[in-house]
BAGU-960175 format. One record per residue (C-alpha): residue in three letters; x, y, z. Coordinates in steps of 0.25 Angstrom, whole numbers, plus 5000, padded with zeros to 4 digits. Example, Ala and Ser with C-alpha at 12.3 -4.5 7.8 and 13.67 -1.06 7.14 Angstrom:
2
ALA504949825031 SER505549965029 
END
This chain:
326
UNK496351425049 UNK496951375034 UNK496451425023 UNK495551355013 UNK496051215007 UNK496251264993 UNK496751194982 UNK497951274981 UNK498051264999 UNK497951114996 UNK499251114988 UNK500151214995 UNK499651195007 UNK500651095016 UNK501151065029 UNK502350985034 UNK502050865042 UNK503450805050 UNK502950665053 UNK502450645039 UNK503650705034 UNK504550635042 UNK503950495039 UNK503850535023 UNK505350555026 UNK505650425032 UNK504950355022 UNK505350415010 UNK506950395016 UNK506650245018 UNK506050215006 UNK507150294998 UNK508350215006 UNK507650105001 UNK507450134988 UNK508950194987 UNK509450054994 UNK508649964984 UNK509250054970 UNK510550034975 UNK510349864977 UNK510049884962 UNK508749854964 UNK507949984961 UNK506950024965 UNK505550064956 UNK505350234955 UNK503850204955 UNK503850154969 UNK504750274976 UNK503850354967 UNK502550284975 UNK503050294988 UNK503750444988 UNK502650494981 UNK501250434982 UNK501850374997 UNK502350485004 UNK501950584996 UNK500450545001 UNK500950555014 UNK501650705013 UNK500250745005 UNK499450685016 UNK500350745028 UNK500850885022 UNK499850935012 UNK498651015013 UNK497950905016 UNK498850895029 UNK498451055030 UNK497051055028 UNK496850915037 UNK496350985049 UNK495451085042 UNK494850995034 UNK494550855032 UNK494650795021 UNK496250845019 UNK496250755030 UNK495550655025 UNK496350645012 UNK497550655021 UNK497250515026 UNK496750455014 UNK498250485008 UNK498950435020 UNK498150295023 UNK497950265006 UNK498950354998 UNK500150365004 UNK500150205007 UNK500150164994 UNK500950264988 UNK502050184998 UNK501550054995 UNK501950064980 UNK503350114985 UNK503349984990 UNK504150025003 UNK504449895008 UNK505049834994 UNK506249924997 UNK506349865011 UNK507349755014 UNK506849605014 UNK507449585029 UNK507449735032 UNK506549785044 UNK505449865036 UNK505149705028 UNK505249655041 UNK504349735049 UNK503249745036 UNK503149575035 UNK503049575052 UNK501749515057 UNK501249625061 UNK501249715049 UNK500749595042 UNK499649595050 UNK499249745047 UNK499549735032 UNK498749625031 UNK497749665022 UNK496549645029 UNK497049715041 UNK497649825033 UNK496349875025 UNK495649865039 UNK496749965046 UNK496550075036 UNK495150075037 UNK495250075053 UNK496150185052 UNK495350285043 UNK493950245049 UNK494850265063 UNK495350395059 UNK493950455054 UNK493150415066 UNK493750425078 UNK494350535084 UNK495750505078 UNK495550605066 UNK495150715075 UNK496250705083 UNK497350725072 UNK496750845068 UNK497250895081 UNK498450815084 UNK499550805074 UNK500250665080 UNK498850605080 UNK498750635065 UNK500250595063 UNK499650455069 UNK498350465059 UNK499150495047 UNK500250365050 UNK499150275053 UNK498450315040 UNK499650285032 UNK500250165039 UNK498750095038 UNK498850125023 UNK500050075023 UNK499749945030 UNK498949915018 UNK499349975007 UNK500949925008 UNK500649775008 UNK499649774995 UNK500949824986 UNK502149794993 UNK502549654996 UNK501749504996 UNK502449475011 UNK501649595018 UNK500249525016 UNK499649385016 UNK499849265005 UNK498549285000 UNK498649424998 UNK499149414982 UNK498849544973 UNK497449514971 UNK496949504984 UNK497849634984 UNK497049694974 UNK495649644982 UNK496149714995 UNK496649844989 UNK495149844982 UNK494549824996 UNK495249915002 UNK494950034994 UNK493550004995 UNK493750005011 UNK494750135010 UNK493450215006 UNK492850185018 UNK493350295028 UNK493050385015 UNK491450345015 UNK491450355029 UNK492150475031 UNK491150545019 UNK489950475025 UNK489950495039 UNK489250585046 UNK490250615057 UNK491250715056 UNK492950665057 UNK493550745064 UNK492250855064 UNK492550925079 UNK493750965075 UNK493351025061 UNK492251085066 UNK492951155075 UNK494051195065 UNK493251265057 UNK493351315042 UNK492851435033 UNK493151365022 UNK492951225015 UNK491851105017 UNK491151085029 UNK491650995040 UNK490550895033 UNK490950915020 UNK492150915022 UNK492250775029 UNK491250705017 UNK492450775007 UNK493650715015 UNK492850565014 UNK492550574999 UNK494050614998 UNK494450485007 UNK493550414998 UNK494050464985 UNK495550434989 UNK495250304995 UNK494850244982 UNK495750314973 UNK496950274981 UNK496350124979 UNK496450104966 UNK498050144964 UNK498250044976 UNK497449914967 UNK498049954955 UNK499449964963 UNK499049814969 UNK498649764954 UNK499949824948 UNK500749734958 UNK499749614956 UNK500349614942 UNK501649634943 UNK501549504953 UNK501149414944 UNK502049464932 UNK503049434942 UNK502549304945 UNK502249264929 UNK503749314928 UNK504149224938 UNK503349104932 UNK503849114920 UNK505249104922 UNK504948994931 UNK504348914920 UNK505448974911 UNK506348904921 UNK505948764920 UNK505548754906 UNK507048784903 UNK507748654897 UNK508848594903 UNK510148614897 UNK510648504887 UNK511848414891 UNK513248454887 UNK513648394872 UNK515148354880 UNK514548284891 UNK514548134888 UNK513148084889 UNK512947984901 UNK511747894901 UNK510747954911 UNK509647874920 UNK508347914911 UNK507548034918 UNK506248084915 UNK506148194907 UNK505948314914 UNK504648394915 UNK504348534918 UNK503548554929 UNK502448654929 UNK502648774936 UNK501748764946 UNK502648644952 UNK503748734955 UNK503148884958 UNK503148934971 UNK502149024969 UNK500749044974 UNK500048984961 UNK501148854960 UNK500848824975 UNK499248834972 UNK499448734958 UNK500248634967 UNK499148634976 UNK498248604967 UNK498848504959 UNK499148434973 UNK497648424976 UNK497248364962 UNK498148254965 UNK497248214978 
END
């Protein structure tokens, strides 16, 4: 039997995981080649995104997989609980913001495979927020939690869906425009992100409320002189779900509202130098060149802006000039 989670056993205490470790390494090696490969282009690469993924990415992952809470999961359950939490919200948008699939090659295969129809289809947004609240209601009430308790591949398999279901959603919302619809601009960003807070708490409420016990045969019947009650203990790992569900929310809007602004100084940058472009005067003629009498032209105009942008906004002003004229 382990001794009594203190505080002290809660930081000392780990274990090592070889899957985890493993996949921490693959990841971490790509995502250094391609960091490695962009710096020597001349391009660079920002410190505040390797900083993300390594640390707040899979640093969420070791945490989850090799601490205590990794230790103390099948003794008690809220470790477990706040386990998950970190795999299916944390870890996903700490590799969001390393923003993985920037570093990718524009016709490499990872590009290619994340912009397939298929993967379009599960990060569609609607479809995503769906998925990770199928998953963790799945996990909690069926008998899929017990069984990882006593199967290590079967929890490999729980901890992978947990963080590629974050994943699923979380990477589109900061990454790049091509992975979800038209429509899907930095405002309806913000709105989803907001709703899908609200519907992360769900498996917390539920989880706190029910009156069912997860996973209560096999705590019952691994017993503990020490600690909350299997009831208590099961209201504590909800309220914990709960807690970290809303608090890993509000990083993730103010991540999406961050972006929203650098877009659209990107786009005022890029309208400016537009209208910068056609209000430049034409060069006067040479002094040397003879003047030779030229059929009269009008003089020429500059045209609005809107006339010329490819943009979203221009193609909605053409529009609706085009239907005042009817």
């Amino acid at each position: 039997m382990l001794p009594e989670l203190t505080l002290a056993r809660g930081l000392s205490s780990w274990r090592t995981d070889p899957v985890a470790l493993a996949a921490v390494g693959v990841l971490g090696g790509l995502y250094t080649a391609g960091v490695v490969r962009r710096t020597r282009s001349g391009q660079g690469w920002p410190a505040l995104r390797t900083a993300a993924f390594f640390v707040l990415g899979l640093g969420m992952i070791v945490v989850a997989t090799m601490s205590s809470l990794a230790v103390y999961d099948r003794v008690l359950f809220w470790p477990a609980a706040v386990q998950n939490i970190l795999l299916d919200l944390l870890a996903p948008l700490g590799l969001a913001l390393g923003d993985p699939l920037g570093l990718a090659a524009p016709d490499g295969p990872l590009h290619a495979a994340m912009t397939s129809r298929p993967v379009r289809l599960l990060t569609f947004p609607l479809v995503s927020t769906v998925l990770v609240l199928a998953s963790e209601l799945t996990i909690y009430f069926t008998p899929y939690f017990a069984t990882s308790l006593a199967n290590d591949p079967v929890r490999q398999l729980m901890h992978a869906q947990l963080l590629l279901t974050g994943c699923l959603f979380v990477l589109p919302m900061l990454t790049r425009q091509e992975l979800l619809p038209r429509w899907c601009t930095h405002p309806v960003r913000a709105g989803l992100v907001f709703f899908d807070g609200l519907f992360d708490s769900v498996p917390g409420i539920v989880v706190m409320t029910s009156g069912t016990l997860v996973a209560g045969h096999w705590y019952t019947t691994h017993p503990r002189t020490w600690g909350p009650s299997v009831e208590q203990d099961q209201m504590l790992g909800g309220g914990l779900m709960l807690t970290l569900a809303e608090l890993v929310a509000l990083p993730f809007l103010i991540a999406v509202f961050i972006q929203w602004w650098h877009a659209e100084r990107a786009r005022t940058a890029e309208l400016d130098a537009h209208l910068d472009h056609e209000l430049t005067p034409a060069p006067a003629p040479s002094p040397a060149t003879p003047a030779t009498p030229l059929p009269e032209q009008p003089q020429d105009r500059v045209r609005p802006w809107w006339e010329t942008d490819e943009g979203e906004v221009g193609h909605r002003m053409r529009r609706g000039r085009a239907q005042n004229r009817r």
